[in-house]
PDB file of N, H, CA, C and O in Angstrom:
ATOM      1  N   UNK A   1      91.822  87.859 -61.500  1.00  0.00           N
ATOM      2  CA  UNK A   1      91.990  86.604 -62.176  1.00  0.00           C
ATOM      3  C   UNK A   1      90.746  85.728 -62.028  1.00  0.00           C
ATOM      4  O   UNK A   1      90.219  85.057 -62.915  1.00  0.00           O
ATOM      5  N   UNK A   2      90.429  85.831 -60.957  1.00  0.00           N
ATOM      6  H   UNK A   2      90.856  86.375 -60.236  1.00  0.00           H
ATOM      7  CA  UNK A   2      88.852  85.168 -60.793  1.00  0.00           C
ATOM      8  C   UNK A   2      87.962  84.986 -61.316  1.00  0.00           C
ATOM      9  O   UNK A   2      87.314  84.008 -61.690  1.00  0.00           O
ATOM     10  N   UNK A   3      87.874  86.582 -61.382  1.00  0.00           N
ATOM     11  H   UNK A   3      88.401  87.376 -61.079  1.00  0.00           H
ATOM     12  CA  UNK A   3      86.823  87.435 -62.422  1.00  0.00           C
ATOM     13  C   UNK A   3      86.495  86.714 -63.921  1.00  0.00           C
ATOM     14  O   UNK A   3      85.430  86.355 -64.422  1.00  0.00           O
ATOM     15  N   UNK A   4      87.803  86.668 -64.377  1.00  0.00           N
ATOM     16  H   UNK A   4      88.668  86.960 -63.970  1.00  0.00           H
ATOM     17  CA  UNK A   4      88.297  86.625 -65.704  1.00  0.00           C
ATOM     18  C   UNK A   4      87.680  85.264 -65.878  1.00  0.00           C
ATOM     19  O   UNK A   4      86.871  85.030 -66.776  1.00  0.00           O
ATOM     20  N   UNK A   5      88.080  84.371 -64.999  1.00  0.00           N
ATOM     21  H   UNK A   5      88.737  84.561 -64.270  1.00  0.00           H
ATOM     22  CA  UNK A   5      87.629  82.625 -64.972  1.00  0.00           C
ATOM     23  C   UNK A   5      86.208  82.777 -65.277  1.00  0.00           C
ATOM     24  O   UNK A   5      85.895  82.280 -66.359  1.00  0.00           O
ATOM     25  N   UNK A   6      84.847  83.572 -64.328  1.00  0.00           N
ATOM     26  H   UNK A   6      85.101  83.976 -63.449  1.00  0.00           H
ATOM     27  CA  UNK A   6      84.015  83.198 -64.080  1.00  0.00           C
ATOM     28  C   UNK A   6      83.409  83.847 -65.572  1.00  0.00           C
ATOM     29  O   UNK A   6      82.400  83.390 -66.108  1.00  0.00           O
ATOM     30  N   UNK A   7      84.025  84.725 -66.006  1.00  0.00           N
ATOM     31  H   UNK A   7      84.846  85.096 -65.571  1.00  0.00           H
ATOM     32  CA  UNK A   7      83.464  85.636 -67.272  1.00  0.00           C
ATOM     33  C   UNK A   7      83.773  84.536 -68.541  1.00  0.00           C
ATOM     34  O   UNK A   7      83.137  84.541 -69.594  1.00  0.00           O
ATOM     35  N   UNK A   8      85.038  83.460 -68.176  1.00  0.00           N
ATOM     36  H   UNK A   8      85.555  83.456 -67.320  1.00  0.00           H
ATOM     37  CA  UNK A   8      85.292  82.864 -69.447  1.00  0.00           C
ATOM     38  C   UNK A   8      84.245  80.973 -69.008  1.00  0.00           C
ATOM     39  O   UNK A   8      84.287  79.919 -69.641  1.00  0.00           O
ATOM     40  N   UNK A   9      83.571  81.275 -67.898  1.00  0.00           N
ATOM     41  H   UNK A   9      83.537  82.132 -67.383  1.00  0.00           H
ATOM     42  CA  UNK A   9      82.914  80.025 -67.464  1.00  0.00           C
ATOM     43  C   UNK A   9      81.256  80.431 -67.790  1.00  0.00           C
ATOM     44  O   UNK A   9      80.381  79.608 -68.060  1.00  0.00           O
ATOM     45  N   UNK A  10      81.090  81.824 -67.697  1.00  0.00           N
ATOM     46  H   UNK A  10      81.802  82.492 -67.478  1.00  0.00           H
ATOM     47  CA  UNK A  10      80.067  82.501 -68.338  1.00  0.00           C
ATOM     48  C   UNK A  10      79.933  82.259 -69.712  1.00  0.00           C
ATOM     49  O   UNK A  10      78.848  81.939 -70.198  1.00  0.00           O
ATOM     50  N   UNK A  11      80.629  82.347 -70.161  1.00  0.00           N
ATOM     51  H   UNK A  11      81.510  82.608 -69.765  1.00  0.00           H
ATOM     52  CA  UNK A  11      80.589  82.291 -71.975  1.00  0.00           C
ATOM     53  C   UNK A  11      80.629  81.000 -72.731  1.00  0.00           C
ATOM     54  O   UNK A  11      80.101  80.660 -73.790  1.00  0.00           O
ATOM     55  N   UNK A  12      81.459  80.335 -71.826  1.00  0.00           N
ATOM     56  H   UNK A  12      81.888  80.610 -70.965  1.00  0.00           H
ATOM     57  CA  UNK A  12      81.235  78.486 -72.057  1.00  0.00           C
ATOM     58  C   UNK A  12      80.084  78.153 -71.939  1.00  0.00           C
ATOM     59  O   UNK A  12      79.528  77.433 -72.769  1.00  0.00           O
ATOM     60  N   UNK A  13      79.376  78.719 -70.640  1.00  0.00           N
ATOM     61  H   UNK A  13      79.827  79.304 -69.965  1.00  0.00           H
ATOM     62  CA  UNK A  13      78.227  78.201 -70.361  1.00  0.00           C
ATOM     63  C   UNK A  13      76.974  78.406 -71.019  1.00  0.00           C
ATOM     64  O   UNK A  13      75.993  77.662 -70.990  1.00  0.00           O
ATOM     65  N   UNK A  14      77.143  79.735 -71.748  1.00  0.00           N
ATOM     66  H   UNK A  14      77.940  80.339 -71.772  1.00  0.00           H
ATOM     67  CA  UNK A  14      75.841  80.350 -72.320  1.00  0.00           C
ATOM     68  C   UNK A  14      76.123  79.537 -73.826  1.00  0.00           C
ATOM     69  O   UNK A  14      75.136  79.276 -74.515  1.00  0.00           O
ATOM     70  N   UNK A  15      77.673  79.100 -74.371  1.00  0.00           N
ATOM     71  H   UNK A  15      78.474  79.312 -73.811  1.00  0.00           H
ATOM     72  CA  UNK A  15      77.697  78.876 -75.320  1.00  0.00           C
ATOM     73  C   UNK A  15      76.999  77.631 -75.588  1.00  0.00           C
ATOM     74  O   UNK A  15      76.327  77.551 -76.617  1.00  0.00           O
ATOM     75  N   UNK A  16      77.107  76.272 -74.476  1.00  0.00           N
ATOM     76  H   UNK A  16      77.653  76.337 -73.640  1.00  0.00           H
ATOM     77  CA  UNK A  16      77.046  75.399 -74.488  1.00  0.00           C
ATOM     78  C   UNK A  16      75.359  75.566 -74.204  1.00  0.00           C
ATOM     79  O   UNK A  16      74.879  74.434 -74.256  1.00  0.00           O
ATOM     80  N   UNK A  17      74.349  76.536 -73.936  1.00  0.00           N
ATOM     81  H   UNK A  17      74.740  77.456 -73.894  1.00  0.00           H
ATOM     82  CA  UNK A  17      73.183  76.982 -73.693  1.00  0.00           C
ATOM     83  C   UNK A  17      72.387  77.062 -75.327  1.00  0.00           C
ATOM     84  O   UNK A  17      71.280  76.672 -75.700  1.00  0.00           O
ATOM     85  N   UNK A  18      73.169  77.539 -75.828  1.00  0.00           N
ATOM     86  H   UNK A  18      74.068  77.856 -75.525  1.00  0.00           H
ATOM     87  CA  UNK A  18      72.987  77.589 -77.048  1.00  0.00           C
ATOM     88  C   UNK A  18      73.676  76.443 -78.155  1.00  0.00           C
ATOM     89  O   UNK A  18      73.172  76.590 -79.268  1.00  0.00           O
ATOM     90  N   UNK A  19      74.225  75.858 -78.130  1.00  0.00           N
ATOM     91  H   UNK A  19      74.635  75.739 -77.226  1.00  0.00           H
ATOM     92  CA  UNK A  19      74.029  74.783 -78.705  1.00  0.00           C
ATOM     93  C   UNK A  19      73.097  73.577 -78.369  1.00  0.00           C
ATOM     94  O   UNK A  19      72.607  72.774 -79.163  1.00  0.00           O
ATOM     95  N   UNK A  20      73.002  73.614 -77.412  1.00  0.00           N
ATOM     96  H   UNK A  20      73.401  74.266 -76.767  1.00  0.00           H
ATOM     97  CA  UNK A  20      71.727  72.661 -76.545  1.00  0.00           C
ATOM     98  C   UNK A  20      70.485  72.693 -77.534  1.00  0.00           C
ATOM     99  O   UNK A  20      69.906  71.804 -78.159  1.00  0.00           O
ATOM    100  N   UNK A  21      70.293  74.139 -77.425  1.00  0.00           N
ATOM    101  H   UNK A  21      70.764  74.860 -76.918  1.00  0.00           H
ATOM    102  CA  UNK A  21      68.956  74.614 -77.900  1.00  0.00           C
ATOM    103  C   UNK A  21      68.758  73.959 -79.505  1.00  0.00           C
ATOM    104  O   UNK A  21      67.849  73.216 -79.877  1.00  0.00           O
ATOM    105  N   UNK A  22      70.175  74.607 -80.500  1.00  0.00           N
ATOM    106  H   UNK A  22      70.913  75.210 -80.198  1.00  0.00           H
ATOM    107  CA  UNK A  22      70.063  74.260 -81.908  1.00  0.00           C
ATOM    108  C   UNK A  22      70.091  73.072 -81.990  1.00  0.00           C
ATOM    109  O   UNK A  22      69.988  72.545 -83.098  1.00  0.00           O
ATOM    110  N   UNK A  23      70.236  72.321 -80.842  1.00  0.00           N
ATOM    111  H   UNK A  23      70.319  72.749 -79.942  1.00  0.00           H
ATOM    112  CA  UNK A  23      70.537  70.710 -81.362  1.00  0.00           C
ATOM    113  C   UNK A  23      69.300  69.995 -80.914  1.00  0.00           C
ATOM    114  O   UNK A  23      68.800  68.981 -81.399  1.00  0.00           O
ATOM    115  N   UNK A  24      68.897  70.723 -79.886  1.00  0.00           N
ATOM    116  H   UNK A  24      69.304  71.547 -79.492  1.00  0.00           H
ATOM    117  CA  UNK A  24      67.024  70.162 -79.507  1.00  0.00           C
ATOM    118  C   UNK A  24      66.049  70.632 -80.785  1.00  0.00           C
ATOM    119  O   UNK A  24      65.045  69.962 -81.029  1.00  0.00           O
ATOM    120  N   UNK A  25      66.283  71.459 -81.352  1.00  0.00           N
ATOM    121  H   UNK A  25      67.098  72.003 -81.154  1.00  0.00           H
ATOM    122  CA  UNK A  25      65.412  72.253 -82.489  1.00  0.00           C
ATOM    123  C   UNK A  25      65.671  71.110 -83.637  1.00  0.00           C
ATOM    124  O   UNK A  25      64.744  70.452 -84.110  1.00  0.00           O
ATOM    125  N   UNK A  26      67.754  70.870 -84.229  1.00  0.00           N
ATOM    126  H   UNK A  26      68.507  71.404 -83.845  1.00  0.00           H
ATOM    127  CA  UNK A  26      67.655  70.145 -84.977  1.00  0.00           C
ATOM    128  C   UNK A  26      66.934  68.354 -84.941  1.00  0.00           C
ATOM    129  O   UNK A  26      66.603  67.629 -85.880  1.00  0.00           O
ATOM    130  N   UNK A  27      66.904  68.148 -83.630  1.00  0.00           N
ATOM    131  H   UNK A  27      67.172  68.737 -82.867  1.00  0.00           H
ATOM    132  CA  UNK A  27      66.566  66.907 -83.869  1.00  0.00           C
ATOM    133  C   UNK A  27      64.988  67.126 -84.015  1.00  0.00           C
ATOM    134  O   UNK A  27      64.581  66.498 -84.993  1.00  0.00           O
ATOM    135  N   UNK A  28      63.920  67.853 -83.317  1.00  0.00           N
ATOM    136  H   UNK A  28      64.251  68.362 -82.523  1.00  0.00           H
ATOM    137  CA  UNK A  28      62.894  67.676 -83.738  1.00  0.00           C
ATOM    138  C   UNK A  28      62.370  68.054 -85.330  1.00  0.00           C
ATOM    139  O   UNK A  28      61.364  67.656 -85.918  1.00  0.00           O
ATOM    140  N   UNK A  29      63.220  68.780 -85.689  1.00  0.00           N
ATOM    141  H   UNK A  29      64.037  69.103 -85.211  1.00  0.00           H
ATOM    142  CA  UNK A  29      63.183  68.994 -87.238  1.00  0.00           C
ATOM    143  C   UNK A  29      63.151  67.839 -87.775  1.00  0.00           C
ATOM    144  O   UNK A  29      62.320  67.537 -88.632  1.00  0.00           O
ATOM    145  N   UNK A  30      64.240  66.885 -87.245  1.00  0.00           N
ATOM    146  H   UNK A  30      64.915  67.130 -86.549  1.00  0.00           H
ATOM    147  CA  UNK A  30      64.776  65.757 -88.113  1.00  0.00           C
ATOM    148  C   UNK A  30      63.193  64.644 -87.484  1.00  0.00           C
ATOM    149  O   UNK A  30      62.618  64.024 -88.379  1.00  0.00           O
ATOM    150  N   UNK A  31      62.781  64.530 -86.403  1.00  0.00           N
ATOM    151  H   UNK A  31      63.248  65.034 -85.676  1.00  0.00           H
ATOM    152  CA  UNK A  31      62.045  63.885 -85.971  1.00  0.00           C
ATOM    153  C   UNK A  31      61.041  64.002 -87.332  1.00  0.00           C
ATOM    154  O   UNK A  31      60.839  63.081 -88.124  1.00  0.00           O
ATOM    155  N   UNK A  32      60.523  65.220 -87.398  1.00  0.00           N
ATOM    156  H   UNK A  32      60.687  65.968 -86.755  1.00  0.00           H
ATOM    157  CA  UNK A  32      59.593  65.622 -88.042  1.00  0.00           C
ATOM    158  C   UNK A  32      59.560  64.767 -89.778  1.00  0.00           C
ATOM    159  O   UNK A  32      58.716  64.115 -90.392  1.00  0.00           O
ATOM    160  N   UNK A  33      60.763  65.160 -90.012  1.00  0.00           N
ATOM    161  H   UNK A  33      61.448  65.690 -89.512  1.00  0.00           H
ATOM    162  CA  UNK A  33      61.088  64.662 -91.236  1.00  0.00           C
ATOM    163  C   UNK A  33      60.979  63.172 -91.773  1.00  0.00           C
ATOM    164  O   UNK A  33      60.427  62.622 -92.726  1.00  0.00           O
ATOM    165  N   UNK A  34      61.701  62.818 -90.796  1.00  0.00           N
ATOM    166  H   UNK A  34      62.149  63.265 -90.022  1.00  0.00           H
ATOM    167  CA  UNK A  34      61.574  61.226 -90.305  1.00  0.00           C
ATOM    168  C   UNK A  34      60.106  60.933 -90.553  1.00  0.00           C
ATOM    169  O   UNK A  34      59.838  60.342 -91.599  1.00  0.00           O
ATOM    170  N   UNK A  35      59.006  61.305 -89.637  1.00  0.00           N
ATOM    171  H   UNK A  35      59.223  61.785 -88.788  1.00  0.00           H
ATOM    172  CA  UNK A  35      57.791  61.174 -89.667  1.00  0.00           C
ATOM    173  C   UNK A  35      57.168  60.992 -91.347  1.00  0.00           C
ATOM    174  O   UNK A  35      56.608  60.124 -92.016  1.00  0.00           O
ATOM    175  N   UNK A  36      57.548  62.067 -91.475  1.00  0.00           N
ATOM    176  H   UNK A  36      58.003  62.772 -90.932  1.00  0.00           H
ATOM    177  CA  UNK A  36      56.971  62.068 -93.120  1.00  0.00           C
ATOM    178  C   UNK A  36      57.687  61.483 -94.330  1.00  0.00           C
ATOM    179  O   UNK A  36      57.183  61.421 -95.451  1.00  0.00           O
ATOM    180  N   UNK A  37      58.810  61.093 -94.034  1.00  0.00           N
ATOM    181  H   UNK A  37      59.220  61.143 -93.123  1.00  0.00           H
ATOM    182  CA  UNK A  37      59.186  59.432 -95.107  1.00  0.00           C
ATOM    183  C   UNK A  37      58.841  58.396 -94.769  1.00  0.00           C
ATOM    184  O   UNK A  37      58.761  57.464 -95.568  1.00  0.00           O
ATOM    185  N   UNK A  38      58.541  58.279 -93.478  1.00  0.00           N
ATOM    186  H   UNK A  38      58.606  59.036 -92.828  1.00  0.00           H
ATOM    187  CA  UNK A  38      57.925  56.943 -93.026  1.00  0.00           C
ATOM    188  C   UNK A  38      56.686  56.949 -93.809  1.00  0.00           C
ATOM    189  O   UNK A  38      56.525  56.105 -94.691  1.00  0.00           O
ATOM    190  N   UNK A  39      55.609  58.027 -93.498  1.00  0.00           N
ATOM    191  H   UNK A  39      55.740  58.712 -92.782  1.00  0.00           H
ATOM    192  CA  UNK A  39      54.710  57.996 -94.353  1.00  0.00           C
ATOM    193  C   UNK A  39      54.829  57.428 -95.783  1.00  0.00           C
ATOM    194  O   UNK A  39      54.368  56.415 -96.310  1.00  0.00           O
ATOM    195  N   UNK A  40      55.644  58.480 -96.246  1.00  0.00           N
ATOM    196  H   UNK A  40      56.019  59.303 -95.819  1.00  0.00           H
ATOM    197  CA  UNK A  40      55.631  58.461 -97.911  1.00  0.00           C
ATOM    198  C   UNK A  40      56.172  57.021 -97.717  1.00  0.00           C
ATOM    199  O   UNK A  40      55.512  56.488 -98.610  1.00  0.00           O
ATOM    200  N   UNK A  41      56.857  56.080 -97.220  1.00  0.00           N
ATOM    201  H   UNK A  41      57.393  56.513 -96.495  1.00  0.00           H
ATOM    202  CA  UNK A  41      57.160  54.988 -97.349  1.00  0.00           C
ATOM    203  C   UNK A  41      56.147  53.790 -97.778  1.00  0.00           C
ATOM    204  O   UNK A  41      56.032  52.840 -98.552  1.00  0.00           O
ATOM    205  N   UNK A  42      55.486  54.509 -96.722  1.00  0.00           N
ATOM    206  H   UNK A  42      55.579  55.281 -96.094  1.00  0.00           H
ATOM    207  CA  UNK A  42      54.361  53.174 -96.403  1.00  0.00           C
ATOM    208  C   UNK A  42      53.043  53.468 -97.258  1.00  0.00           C
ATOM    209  O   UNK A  42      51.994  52.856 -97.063  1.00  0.00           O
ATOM    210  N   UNK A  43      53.206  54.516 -98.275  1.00  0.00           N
ATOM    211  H   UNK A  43      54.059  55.014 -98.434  1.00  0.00           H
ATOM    212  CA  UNK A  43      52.168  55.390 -98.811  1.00  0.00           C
ATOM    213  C   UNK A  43      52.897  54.413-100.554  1.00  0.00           C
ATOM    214  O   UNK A  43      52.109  53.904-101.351  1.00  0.00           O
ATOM    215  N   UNK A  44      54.608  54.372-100.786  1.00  0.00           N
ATOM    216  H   UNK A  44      55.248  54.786-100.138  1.00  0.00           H
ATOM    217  CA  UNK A  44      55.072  53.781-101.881  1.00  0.00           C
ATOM    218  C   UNK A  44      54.820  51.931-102.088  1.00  0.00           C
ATOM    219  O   UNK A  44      54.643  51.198-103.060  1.00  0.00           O
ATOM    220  N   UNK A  45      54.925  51.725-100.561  1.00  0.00           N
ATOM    221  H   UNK A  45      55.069  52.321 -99.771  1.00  0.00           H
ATOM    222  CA  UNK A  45      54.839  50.450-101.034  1.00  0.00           C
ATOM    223  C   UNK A  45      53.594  50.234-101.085  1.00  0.00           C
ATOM    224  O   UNK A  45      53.319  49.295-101.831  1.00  0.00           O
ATOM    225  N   UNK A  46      52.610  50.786-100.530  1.00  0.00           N
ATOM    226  H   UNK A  46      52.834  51.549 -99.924  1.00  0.00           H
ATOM    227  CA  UNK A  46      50.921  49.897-100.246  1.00  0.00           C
ATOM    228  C   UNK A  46      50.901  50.236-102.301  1.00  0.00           C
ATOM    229  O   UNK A  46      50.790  49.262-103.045  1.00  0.00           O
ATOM    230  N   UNK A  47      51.010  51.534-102.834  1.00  0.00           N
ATOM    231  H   UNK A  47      51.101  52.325-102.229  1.00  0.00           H
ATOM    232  CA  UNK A  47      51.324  51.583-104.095  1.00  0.00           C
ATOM    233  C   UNK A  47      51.749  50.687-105.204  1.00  0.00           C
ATOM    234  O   UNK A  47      51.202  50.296-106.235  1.00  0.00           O
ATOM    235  N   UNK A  48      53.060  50.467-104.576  1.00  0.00           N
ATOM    236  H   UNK A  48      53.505  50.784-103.738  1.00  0.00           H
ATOM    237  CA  UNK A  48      53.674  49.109-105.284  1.00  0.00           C
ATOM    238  C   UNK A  48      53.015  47.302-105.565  1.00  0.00           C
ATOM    239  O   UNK A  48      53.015  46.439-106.442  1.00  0.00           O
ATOM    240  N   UNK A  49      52.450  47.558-103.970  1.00  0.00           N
ATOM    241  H   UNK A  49      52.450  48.259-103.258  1.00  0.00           H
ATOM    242  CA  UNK A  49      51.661  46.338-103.999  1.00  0.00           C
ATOM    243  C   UNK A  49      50.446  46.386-104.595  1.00  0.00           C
ATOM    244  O   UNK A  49      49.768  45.359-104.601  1.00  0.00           O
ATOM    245  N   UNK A  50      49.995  47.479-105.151  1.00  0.00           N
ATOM    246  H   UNK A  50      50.546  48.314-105.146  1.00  0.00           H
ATOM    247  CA  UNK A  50      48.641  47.730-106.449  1.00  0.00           C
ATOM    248  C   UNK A  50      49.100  47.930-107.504  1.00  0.00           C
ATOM    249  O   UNK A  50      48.281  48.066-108.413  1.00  0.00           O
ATOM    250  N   UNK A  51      50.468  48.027-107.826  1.00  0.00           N
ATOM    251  H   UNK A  51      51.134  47.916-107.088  1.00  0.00           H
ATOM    252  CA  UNK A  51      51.120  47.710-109.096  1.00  0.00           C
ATOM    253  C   UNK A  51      50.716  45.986-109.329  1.00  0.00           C
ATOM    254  O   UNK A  51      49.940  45.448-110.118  1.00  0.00           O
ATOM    255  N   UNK A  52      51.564  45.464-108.329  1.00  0.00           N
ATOM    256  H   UNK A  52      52.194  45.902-107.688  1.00  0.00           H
ATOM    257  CA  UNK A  52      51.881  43.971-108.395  1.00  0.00           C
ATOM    258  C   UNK A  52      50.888  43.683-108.508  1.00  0.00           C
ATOM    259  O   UNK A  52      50.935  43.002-109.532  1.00  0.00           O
ATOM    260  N   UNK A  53      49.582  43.694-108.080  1.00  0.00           N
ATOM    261  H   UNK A  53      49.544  44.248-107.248  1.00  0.00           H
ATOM    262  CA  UNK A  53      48.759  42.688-107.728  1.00  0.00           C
ATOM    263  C   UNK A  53      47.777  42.913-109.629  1.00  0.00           C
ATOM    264  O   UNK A  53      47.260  41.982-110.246  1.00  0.00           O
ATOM    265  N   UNK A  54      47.818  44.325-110.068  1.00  0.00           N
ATOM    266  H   UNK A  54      48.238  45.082-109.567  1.00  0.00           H
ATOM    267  CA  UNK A  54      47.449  44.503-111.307  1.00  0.00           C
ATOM    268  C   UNK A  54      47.936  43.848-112.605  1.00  0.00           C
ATOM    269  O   UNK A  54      47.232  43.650-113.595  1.00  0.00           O
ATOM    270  N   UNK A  55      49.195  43.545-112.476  1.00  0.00           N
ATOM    271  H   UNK A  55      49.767  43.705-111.671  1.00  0.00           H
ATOM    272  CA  UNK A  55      49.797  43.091-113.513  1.00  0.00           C
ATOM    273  C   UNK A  55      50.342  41.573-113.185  1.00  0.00           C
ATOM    274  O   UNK A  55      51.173  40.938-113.834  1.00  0.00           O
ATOM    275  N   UNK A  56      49.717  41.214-112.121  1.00  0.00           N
ATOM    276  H   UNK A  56      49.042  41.731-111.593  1.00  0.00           H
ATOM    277  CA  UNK A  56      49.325  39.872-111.961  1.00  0.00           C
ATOM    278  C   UNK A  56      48.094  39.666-112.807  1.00  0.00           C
ATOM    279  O   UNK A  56      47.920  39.278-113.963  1.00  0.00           O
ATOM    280  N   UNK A  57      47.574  39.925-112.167  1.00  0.00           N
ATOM    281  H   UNK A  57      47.715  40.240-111.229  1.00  0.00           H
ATOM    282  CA  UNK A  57      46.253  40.296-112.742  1.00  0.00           C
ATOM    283  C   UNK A  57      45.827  40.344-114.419  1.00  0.00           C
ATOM    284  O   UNK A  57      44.978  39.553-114.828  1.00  0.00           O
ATOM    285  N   UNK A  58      46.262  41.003-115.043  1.00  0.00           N
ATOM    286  H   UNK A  58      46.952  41.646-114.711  1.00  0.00           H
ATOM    287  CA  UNK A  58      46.911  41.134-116.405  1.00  0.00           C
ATOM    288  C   UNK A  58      47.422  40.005-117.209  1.00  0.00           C
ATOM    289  O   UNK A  58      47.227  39.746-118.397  1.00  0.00           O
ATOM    290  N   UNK A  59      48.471  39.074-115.857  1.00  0.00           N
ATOM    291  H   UNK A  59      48.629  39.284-114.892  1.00  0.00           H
ATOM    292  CA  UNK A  59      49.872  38.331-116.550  1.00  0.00           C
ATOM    293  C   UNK A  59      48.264  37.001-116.625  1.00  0.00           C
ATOM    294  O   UNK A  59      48.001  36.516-117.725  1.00  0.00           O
ATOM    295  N   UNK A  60      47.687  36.735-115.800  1.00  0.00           N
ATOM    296  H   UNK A  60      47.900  37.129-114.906  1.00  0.00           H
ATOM    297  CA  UNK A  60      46.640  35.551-115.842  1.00  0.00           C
ATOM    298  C   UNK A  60      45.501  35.684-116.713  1.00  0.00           C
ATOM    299  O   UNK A  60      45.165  34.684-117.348  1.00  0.00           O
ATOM    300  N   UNK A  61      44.777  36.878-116.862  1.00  0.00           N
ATOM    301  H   UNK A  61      45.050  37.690-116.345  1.00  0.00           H
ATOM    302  CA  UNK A  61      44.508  37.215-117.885  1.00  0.00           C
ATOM    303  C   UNK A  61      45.015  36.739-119.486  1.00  0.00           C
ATOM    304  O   UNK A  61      44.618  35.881-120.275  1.00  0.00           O
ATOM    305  N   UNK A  62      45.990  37.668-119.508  1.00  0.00           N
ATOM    306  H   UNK A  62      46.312  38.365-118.868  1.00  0.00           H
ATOM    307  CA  UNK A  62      46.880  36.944-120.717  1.00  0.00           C
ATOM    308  C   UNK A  62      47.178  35.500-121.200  1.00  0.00           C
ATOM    309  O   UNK A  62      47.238  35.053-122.345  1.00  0.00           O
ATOM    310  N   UNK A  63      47.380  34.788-119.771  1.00  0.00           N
ATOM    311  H   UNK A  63      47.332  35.151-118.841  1.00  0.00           H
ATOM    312  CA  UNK A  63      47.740  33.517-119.875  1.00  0.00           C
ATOM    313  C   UNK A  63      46.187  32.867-120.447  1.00  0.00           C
ATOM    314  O   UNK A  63      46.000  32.620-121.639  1.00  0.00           O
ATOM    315  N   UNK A  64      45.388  32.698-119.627  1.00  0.00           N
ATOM    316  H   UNK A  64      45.541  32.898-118.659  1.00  0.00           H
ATOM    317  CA  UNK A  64      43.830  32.652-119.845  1.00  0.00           C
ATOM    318  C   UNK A  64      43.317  32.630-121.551  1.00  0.00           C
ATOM    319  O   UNK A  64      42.554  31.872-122.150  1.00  0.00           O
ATOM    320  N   UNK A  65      44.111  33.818-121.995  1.00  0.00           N
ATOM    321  H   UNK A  65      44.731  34.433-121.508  1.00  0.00           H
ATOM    322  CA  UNK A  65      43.673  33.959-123.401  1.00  0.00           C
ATOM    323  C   UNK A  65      44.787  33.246-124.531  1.00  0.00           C
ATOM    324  O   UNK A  65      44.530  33.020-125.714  1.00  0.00           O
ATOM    325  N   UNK A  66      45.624  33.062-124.077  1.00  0.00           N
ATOM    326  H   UNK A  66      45.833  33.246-123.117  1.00  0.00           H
ATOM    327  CA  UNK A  66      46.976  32.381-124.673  1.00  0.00           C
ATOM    328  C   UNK A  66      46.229  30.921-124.874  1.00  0.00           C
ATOM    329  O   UNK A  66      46.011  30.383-125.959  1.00  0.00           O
ATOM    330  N   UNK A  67      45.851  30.354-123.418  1.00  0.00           N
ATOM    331  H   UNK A  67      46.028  30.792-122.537  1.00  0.00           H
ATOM    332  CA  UNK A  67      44.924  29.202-123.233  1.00  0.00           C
ATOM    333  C   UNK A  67      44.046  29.188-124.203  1.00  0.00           C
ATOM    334  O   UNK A  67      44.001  28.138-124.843  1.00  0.00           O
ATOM    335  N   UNK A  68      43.374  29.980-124.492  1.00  0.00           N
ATOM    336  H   UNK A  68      43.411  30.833-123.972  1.00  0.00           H
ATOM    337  CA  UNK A  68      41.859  29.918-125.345  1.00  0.00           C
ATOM    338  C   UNK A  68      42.358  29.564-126.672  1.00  0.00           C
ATOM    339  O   UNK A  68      41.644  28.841-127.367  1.00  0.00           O
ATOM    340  N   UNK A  69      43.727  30.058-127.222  1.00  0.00           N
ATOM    341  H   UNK A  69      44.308  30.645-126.657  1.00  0.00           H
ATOM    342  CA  UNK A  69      43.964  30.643-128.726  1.00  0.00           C
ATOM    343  C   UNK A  69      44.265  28.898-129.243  1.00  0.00           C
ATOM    344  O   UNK A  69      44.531  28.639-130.417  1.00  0.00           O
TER     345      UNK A  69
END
């Protein structure tokens, strides 16, 4: 009966050995991932803000010549 315990405390243990592992793997995956939307984040807005600042740019322009007419 002992036996049986330590064989079914064996198998818990290796199981719980192995989920450890897939879940240390998944989070650095996810780390990883993480990493690179942050990027692309900060890669969309510096973007966005050379949208804005162009069609500002544009909108005074326009105005400028609206002025002239």
């Amino acid at each position: 009966m002992a036996n049986f315990d330590l064989d079914q405390l064996e198998q818990q243990v290796n199981a719980l050995i192995r989920l450890s592992q897939r879940l240390r793997d998944e989070n650095a995956s996810l780390r990883v991932r993480q990493e690179s939307l942050v990027t692309e984040r900060s890669e969309l807005i510096e973007k966005t803000e050379q949208a804005r600042s162009r069609v500002e740019a544009m909108l005074s322009r326009l105005r400028a010549m609206e002025e002239n007419l």
